[in-house]
C-alpha positions as CSV (number, residue, x, y, z in Angstrom):
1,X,-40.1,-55.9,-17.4
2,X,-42.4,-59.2,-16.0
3,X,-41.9,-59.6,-12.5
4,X,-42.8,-62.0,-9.9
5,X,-43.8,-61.1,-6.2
6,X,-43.2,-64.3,-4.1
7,X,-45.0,-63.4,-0.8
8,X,-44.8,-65.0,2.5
9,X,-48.2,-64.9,4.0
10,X,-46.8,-65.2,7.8
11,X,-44.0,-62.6,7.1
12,X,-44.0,-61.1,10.7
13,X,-43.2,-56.9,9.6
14,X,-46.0,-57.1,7.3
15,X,-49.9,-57.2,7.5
16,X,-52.8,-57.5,4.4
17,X,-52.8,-53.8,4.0
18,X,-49.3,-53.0,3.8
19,X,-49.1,-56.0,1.1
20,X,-51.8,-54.3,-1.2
21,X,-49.2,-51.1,-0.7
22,X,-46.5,-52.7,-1.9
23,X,-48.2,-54.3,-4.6
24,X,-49.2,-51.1,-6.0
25,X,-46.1,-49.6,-5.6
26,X,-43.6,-52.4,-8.1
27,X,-46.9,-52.2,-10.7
28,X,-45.7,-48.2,-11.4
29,X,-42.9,-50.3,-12.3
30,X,-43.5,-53.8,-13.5
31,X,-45.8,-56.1,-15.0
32,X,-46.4,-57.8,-11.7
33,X,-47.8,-61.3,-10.7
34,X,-48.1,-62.1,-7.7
35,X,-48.3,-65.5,-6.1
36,X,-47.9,-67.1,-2.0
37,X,-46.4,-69.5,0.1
38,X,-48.4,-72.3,1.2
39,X,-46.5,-74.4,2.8
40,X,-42.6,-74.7,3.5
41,X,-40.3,-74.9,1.0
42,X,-43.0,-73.5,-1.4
43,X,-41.0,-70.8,-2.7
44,X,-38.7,-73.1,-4.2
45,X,-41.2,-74.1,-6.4
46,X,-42.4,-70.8,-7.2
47,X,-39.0,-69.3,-8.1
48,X,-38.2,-72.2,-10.3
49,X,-41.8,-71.6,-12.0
50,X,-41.1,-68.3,-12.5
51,X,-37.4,-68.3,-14.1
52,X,-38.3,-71.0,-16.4
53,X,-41.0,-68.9,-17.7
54,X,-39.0,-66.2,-18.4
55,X,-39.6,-63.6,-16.1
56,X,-37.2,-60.8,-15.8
57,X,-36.9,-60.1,-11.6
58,X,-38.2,-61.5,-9.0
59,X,-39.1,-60.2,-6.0
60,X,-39.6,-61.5,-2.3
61,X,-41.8,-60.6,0.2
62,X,-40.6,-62.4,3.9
63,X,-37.8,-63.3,6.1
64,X,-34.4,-64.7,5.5
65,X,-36.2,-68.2,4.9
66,X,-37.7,-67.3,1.8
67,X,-35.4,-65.8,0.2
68,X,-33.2,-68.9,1.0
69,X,-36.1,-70.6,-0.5
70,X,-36.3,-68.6,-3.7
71,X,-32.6,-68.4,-4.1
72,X,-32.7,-72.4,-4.2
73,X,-35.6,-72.5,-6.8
74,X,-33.7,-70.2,-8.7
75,X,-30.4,-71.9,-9.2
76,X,-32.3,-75.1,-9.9
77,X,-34.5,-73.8,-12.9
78,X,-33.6,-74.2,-16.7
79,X,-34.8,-71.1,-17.8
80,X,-34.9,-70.0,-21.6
81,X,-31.3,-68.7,-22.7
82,X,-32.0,-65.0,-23.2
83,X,-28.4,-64.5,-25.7
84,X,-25.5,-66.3,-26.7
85,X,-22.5,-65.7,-23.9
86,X,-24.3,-64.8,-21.2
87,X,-23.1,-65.5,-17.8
88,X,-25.0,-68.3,-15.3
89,X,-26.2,-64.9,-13.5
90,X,-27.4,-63.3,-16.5
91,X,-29.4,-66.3,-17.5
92,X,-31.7,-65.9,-14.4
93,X,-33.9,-63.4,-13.3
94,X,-32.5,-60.5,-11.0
95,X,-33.6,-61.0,-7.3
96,X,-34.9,-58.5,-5.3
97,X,-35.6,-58.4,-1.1
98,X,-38.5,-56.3,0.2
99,X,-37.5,-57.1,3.8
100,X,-40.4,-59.0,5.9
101,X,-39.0,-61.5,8.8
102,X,-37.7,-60.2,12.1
103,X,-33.6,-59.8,11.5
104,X,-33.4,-59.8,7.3
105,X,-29.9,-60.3,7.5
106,X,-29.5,-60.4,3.4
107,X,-31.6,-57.4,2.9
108,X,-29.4,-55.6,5.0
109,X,-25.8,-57.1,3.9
110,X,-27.1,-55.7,1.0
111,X,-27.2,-52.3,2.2
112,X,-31.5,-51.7,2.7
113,X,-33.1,-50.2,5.2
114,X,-34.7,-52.8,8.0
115,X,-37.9,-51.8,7.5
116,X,-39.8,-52.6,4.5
117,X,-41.3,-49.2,3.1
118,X,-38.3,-47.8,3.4
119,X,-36.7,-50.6,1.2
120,X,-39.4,-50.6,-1.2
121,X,-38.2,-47.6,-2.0
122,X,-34.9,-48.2,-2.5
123,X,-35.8,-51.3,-4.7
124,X,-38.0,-49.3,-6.7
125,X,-35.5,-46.6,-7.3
126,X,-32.7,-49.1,-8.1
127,X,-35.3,-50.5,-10.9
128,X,-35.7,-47.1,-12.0
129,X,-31.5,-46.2,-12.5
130,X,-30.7,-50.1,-13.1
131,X,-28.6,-50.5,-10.6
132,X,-27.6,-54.4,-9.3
133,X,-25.1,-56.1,-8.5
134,X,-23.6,-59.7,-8.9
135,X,-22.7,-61.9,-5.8
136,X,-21.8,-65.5,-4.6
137,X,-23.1,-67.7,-3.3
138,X,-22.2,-71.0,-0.7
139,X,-23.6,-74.4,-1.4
140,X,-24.0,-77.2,1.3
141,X,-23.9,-80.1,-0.4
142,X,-26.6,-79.5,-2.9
143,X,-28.9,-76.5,-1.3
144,X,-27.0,-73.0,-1.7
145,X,-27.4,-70.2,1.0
146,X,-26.7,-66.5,1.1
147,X,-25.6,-65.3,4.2
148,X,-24.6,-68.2,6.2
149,X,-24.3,-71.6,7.6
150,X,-23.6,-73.5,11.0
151,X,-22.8,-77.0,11.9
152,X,-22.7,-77.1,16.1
153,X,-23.6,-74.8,18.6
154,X,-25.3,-72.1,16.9
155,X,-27.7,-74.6,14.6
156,X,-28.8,-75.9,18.0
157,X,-29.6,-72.6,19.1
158,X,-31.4,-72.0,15.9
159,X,-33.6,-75.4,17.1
160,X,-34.4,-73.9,20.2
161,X,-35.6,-71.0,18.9
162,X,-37.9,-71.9,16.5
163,X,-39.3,-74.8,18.7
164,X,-39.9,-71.8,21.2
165,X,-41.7,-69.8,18.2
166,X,-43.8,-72.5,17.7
167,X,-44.9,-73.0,21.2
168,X,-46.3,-68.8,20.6
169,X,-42.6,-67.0,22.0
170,X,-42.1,-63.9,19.6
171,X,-38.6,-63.9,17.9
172,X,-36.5,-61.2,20.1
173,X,-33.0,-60.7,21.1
174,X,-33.5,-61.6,24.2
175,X,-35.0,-64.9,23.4
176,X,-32.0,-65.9,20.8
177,X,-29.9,-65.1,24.2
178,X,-31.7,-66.9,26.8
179,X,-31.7,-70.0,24.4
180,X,-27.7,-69.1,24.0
181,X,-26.8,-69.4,27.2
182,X,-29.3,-72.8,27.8
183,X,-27.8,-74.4,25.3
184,X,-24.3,-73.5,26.1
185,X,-24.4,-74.6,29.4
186,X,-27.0,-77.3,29.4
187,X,-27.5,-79.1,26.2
188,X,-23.8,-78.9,24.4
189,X,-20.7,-81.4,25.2
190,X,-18.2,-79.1,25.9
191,X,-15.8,-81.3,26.6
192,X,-15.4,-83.8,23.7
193,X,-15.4,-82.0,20.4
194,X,-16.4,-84.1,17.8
195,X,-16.2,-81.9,14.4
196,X,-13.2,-82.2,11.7
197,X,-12.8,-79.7,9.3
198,X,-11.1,-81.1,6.0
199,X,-9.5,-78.6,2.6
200,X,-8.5,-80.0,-0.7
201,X,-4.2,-80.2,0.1
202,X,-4.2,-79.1,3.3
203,X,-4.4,-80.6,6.5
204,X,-6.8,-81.6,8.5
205,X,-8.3,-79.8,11.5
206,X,-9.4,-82.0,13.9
207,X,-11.2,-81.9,17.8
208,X,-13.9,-78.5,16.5
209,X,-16.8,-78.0,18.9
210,X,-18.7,-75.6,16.6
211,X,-18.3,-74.0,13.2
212,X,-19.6,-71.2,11.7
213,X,-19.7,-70.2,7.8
214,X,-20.1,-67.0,6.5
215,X,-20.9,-65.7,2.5
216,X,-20.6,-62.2,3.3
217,X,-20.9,-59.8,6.9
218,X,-22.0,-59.6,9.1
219,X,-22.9,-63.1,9.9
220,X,-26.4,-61.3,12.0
221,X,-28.2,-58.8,13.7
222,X,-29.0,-58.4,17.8
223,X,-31.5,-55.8,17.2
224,X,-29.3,-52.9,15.7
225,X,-26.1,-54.3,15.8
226,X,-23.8,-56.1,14.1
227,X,-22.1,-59.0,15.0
228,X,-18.9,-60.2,13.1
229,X,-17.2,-63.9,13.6
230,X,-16.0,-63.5,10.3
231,X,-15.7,-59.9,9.6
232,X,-13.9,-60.1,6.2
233,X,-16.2,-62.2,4.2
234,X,-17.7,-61.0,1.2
235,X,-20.1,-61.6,-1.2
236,X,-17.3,-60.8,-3.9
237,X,-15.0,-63.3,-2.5
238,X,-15.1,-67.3,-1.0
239,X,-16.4,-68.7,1.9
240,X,-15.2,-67.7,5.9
241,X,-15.0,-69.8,8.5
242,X,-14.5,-69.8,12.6
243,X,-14.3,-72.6,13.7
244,X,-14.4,-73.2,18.3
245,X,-11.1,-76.2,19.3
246,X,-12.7,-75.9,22.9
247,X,-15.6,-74.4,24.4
248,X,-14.3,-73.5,27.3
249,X,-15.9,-70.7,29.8
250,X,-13.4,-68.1,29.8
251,X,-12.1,-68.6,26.4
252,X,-16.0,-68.8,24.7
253,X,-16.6,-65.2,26.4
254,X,-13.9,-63.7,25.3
255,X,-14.1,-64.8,21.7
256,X,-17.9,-63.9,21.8
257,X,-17.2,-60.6,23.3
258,X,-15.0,-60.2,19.9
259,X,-17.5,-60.8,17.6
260,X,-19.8,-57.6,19.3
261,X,-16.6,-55.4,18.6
262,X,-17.0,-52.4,16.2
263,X,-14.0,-53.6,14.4
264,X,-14.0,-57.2,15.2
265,X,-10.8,-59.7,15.0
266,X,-11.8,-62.8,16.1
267,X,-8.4,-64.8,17.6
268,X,-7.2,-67.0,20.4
269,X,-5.9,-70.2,20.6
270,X,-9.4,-71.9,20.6
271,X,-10.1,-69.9,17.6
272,X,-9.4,-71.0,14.1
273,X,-10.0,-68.7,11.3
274,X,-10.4,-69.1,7.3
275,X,-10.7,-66.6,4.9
276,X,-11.8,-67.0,0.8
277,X,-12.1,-70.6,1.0
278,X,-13.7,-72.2,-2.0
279,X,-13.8,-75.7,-0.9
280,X,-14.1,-77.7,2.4
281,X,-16.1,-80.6,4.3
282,X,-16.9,-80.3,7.6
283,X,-17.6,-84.2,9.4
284,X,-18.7,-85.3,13.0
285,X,-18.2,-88.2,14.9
286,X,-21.8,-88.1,16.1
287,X,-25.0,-86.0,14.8
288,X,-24.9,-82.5,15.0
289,X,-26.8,-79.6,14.5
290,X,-26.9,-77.9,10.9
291,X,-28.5,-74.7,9.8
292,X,-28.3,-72.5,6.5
293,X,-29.7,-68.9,6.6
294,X,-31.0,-69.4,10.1
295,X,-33.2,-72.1,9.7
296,X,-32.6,-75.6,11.0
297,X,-32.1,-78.4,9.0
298,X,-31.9,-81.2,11.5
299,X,-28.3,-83.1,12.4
300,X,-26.1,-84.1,10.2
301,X,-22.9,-85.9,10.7
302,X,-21.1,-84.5,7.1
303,X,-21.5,-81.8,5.0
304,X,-19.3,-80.5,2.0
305,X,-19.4,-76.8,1.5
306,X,-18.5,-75.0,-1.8
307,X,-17.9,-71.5,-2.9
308,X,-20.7,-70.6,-6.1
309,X,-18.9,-67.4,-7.4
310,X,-20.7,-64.2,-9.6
311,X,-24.3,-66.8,-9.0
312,X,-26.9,-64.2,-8.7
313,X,-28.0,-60.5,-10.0
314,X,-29.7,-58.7,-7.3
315,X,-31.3,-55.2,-7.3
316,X,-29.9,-53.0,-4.7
């Protein structure tokens, strides 16, 4: 089996050393290259490199950003039909996720362990019995994303953070709240809600604040634990979506407070929930924040959002 390591050289779990480890560790399995990010957006170009050469898996070394990356670069390749019939999935090269970043969100809504040795291990194992599975994936316009999506409060959030990471602040929980609650209370216009959400034969729903998409659960991780707007979506199934009418003090809590639940249920009157949806377009009377897989993407003002069924092998 050829495989491709695409490593992310700033991957904050992982140093030099423990990349030589894991190196070592898919060659017992694999006829392994190994190549690494440069810049941003780098590891769409090495995906798509990789798939139209052939390869059979390939494997990423990072955070949630590069394996949005590599998942971009391989839905865009052409790579060489391996047999007549074969699924869009089966055409591509199998991914797997050696978790790297600080949350890993895919690598664990895929069931591996948040550390990366452990899910080494569990990679190399299911390469060993040939176990994967096939999921979806959503599309935003024309980039796809694995986990999630935001358009609103939570893309702004996203901002802050990284603009904080970049003045030196390490990623925590406690730094994704303290930028919560800033940009609650000081940066968002609570009161004039600017978003309409829009499905093929249905109606519209107008005056949204915030919206959040989900491709599978949880939606992410505050240190250990889970946290659920959407608690029903799957990678099996279409895209979920809560949406905020009003962000209002008392009704923002207490739907918050719902998405920390162990068996979370997201409801209220400011809450709107959908469930399976294979088609919709979000739009905004001004700019607003947008984000797929926790990284910002700058404001947009529309966005059209698709369900990408049975996409993507990955081992797991």
């Amino acid at each position: 089996m050829r495989a491709v390591l695409v490593v992310n050289p700033k991957a904050t779990t992982t140093s030099e050393r423990s990349r030589d480890v894991l190196v070592r560790a898919l060659r017992s399995e694999v006829d392994l290259s190994v190549r690494y990010t440069r810049r941003r957006g780098h590891a769409v170009d090495l995906a798509r490199e990789a798939a139209e050469e052939g390869v059979d898996l390939v494997v990423t070394l990072g955070g949630d950003g590069t394996v949005n990356e590599v998942v971009n670069g391989l839905m865009a390749a052409e790579p060489p039909t391996f047999r007549t019939g074969a699924t869009p999935a089966d055409r591509l090269p199998a991914l797997a996720t050696v978790p790297g970043g600080s949350t890993n969100v895919f690598a664990r809504a895929l069931g591996l362990p948040r550390e990366w040795p452990d899910g080494t291990s569990m990679i190399l194992e299911g390469l060993r019995l040939g176990r994967s599975r096939t999921i979806g994936l959503g599309r935003a316009d024309d980039r796809y994303f694995t986990f999630c999506a935001g358009f609103g409060i939570d893309a702004a959030v996203i901002h802050r953070v990284e603009r904080a990471r970049r003045r030196g602040r390490v990623s925590t929980p406690g730094l994704y709240l303290r930028s919560t609650v800033g940009q609650y209370f000081l940066a968002s216009d609570r009161r004039h809600p600017a978003i309409t959400l829009e499905r093929p034969g249905e109606a519209a729903e107008g005056e949204l604040a915030t919206v959040i998409i989900q491709n599978t659960a949880p939606w992410t991780y505050l240190g250990d634990w889970e946290i659920n707007p959407n608690p029903d979506a799957s990678f099996d199934l279409g895209l979920d979506v809560l949406a905020m009418r009003r962000l209002r003090v008392a009704s923002t809590a207490r739907t918050v407070t719902q998405f920390f639940s162990r068996n979370a249920d997201p409801h209220g009157r400011q809450a709107l929930r959908l469930h399976d949806v294979s088609e919709f377009t979000v739009l905004s009377a001004r700019p607003l924040a947008f984000q797929l897989d926790g990284d910002y993407l700058g404001e947009r003002e529309k966005v059209r959002f698709t369900s990408v069924p049975a996409a993507l092998r990955v081992i797991c």
